[in-house]
N, C-alpha and C positions, 0 to 999 in steps of 0.2 A: 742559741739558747744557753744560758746560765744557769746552775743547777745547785747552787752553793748547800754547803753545808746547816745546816737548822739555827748552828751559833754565830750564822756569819749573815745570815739572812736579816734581818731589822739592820745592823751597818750598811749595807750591801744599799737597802730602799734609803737608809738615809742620805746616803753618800747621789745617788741615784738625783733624789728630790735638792740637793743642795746645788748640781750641775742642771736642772731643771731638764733631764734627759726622759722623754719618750719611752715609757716601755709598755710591752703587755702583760699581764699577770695570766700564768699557764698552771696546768695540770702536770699531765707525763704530753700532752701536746698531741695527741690523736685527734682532736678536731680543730685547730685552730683559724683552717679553712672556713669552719661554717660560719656565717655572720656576714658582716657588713667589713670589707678587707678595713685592715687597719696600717694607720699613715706611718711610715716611718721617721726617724731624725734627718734633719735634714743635712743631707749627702751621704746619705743611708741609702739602699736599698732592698731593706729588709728591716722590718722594727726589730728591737731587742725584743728577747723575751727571756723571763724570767720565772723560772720551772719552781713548784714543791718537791719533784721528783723525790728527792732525800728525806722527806718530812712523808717516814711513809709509814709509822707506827697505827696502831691499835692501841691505844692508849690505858683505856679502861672497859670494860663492859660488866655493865650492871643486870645479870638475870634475872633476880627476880624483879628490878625493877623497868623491862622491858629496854632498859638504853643501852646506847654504846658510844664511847667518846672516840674521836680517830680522829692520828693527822689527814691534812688537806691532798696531802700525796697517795695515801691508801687507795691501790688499785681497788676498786668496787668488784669485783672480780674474788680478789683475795679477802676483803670483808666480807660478802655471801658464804666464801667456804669454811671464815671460822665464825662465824655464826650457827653454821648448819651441825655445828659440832655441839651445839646448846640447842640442838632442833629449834632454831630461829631464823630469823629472817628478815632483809630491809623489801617492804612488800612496794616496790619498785620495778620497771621495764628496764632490760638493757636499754642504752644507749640506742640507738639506730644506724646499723649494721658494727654492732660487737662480736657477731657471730653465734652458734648454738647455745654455748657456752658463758660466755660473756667474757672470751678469751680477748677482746680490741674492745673492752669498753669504759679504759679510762679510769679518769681517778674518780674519788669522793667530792674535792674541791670541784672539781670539772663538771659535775652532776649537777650540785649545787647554783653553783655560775649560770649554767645553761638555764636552769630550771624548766628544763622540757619531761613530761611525762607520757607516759604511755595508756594503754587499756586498764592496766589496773587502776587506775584513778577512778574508774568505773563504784569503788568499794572501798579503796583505801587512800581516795584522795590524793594531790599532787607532790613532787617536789618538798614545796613549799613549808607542806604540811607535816610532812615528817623530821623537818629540820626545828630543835626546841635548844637549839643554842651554838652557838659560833665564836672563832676567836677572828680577827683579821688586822692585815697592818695597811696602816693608810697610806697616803701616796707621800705624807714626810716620813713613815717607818714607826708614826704614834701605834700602840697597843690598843687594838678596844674591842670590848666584850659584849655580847648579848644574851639572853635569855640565860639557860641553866641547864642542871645536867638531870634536872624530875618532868615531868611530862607537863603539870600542871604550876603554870608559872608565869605570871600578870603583872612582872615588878620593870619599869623602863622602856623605852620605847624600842615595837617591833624591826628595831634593827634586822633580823634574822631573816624576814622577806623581803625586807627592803633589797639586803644583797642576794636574794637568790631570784636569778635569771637579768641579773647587772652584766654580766657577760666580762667582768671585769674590770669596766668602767669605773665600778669607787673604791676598788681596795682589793689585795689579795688576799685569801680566806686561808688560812692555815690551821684552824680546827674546827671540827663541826663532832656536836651531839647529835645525835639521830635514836628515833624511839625506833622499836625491834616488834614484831609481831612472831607468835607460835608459829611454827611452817605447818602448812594444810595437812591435814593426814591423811584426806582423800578429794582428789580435784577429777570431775572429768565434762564434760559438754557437749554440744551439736554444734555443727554449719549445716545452717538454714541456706539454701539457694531459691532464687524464684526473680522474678519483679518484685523491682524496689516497692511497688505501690501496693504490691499483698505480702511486701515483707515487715511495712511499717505497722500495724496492727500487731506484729507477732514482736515487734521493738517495744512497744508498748507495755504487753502483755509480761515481757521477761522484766520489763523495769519495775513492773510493780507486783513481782511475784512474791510469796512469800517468804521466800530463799534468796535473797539480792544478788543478782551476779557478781564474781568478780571480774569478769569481762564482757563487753559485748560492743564489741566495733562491728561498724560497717567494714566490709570488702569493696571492692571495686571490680569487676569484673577480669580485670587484667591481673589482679593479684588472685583471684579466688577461681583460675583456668578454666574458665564459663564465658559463654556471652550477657550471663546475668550477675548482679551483683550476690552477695551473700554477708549472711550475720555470724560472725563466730562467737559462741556463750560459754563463758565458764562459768561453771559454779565449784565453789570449795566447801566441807562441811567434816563433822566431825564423824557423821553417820552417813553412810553407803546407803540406807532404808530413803533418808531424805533424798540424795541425790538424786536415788534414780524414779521417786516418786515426782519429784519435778522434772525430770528428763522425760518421763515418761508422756507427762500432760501437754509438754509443749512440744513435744514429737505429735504426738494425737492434733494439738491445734494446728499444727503446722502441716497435715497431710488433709484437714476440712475445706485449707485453702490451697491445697495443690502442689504443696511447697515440696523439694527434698528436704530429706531430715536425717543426718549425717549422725550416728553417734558417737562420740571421741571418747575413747579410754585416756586415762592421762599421759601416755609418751605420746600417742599420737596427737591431742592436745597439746603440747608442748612443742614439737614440731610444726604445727602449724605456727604457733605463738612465734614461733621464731622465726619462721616466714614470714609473719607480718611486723617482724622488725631491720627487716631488712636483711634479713639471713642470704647469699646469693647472690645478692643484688651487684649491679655494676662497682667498682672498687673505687675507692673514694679518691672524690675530687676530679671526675671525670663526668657525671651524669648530674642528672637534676633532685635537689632534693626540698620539695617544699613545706611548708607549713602550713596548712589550712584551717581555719576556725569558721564556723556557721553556725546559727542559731540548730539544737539539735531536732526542732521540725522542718528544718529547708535541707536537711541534709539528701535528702531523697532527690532535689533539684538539682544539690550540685555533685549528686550521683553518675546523672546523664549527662553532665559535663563531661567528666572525668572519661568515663566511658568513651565518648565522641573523640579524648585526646588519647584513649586507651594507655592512662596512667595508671599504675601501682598506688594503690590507696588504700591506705586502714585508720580508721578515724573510728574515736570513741564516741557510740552512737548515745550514752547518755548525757557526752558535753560537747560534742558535734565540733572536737579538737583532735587531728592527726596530723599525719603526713603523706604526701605523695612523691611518687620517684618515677623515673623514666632515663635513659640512656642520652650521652649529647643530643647524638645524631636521631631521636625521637619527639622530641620536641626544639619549638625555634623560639625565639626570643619572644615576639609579638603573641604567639600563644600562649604561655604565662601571662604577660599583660592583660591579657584579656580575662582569663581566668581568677587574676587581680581584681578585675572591677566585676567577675562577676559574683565572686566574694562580698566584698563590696557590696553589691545588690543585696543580695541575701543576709546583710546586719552581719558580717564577718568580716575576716581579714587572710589575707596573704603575708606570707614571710619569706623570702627565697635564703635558705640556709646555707645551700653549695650549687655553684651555676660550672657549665664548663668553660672553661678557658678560650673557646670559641665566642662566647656572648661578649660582645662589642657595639656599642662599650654595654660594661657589665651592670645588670639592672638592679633598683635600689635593694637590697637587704628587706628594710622596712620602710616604710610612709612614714611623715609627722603624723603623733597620735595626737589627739584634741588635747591632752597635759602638758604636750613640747614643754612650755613657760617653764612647768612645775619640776618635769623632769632636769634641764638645765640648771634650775636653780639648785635642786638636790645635789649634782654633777661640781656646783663650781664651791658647794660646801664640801665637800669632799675630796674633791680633787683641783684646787684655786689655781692650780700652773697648766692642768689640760695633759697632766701626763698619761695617767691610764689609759690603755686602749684608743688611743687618738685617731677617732671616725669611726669610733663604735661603742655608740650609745643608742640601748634597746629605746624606740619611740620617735627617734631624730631622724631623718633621711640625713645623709650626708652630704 
């Protein structure tokens, strides 16, 4: 890994792009594992890689006008704590398994790149959406800029999600604006347990309540220490009267149909959040960590999958997108596969993020999506020599 200085970095890609060398564009390099392995140079045994680590500033931050500019190296970790000093906040899920605290999860650029979200997308939308401008350098070391540093901004093409969830396939991202939301002044919620099929009526009901959740994933049974699955709800608000007036109703409907009705105060609401991010979990690069997508009315289908392989599962039940986990030696190769098409069946998708090092040979990352064409061609405007991340490209099987 290569971690050059900020003034030496554009030479560094140019020099890189002129010897037409293979690299991958990194973070601080906590997950570089997850994805579709990437090819190195050849007589290499290991790609280069090429860190922001140093590009680790706070740039600007705008209060009142809810932004904040940060380099690409910016532990997300250390932006949370100096935001919270403006009572703010990037309304975002750790990474998956950062820890309680979001003490392993990575940088800013990293977040970006992935573009993987959590439960709060439930209220505050993905990734994607929070991103309203970026700097990056391309894979000759060219400069180019997108979007802006105000919330509301229509001027050039949306560059800014084109690269978020590139995985760093067209360029490395070295700044990002990001808009900032008030921190909640008071959060707390239920886990609903019961059958999936008397819990979908009560999935319903919280999604079209008057008080929008900010969370509400499925559990899986294996993550929610049941033989049943379970719903965990947050709700955030400025008034305690609200909360607990809708806490209260959907405690009341949830005991008409049999259900348990768990009340959470906010640390223990938080503590669970963090369990189902992976808090615990086997230590990375060792166990399974998938990516599962389903329309959000089949989720209850591929609930009893899940269950039957007694995986760890928390999936946002109003976009019927999470993740599930399991240890090596818990699942085998050919049972993913099949969980693959059964995805697949259900108008979803499968994504294997980190497999163990026993899976032989190791199973595709992702399938060709119906775009392949499109996406390649985006690929070879952006990167004409094939340096970036060589054999991983989100859409492509390799």
């Amino acid at each position: 890994m290569i971690c050059p200085e900020p003034s030496a970095l554009q030479e560094l890609v140019r020099d890189l792009h002129r010897q037409a060398m293979p690299w991958l564009p990194s973070g601080l390099g906590s997950r570089l594992h997850w994805g579709a392995p990437v090819q190195p140079a050849p007589g290499e045994s290991k790609p280069l890689v090429v860190s922001t680590r140093r590009l680790d500033q706070l740039l600007e931050h705008r209060r009142g006008d809810f932004t904040v500019t940060v380099q690409a190296g910016l532990p997300l970790a250390q932006l949370q704590e100096a935001l919270a000093e403006a009572h703010q906040w990037l309304a975002l899920d750790w990474p998956w398994g950062s820890g309680t605290h979001g003490q392993g999860s990575g940088s800013v650029g990293g977040l970006v790149a992935r573009g993987l979200a959590g439960g709060l997308r439930q209220r505050h939308l993905g990734v994607r959406d929070q991103v309203i401008g970026l700097s990056l350098l391309r894979a000759d070391g060219t400069v180019a800029r997108a979007g802006g540093q105000v919330v509301k901004n229509v001027a050039g093409y949306d560059l800014m999600r084109l690269l978020c969830g590139s995985w760093g396939s067209l360029g490395l991202i070295t700044e990002v604006t990001l808009r900032t939301l008030p921190r909640p002044r008071h959060r707390s919620g239920l886990l609903l347990q019961g059958p999936a099929e008397a819990l979908e009526p009560l999935r319903r009901l919280c999604l079209g309540a008057a008080l929008a959740p900010q969370r509400l994933d499925w559990w899986a049974p294996a993550l929610a220490d049941g033989e049943q699955p379970a719903l965990l709800l947050a709700l955030a608000s400025i008034s305690t009267a609200a909360l607990a007036d809708q806490l209260q109703q959907l405690a009341a409907a949830a005991a008409q149909q049999g259900l348990m009705a768990q009340q959470l105060p906010q640390e223990q609401l938080e503590a669970l959040e963090s369990r189902g991010g992976g808090s615990g979990a086997e230590p990375a690069a060792q166990g399974w960590l998938l990516q599962l997508g389903v329309l959000p009315a089949q989720a209850v289908e591929l609930l009893g999958d899940l269950q039957r392989l007694q995986l760890a599962c928390s999936l946002a039940a109003g976009a019927g997108l999470g993740l599930a986990w399991a240890p090596a030696a818990a699942l085998a190769d050919h049972q993913v596969e099949q969980l693959r098409r059964r995805c697949r069946a259900l108008g979803g998708q499968l994504i294997v993020l980190q497999q163990p090092a026993s899976a032989a040979p190791p199973l595709p990352s992702w399938l060709d999506a119906p775009a392949r064409p499109w996406i390649e061609a985006v690929k070879r405007e952006f990167d004409p020599l094939q340096q970036l991340a060589r054999g991983r490209l989100p859409g492509v099987q390799a």
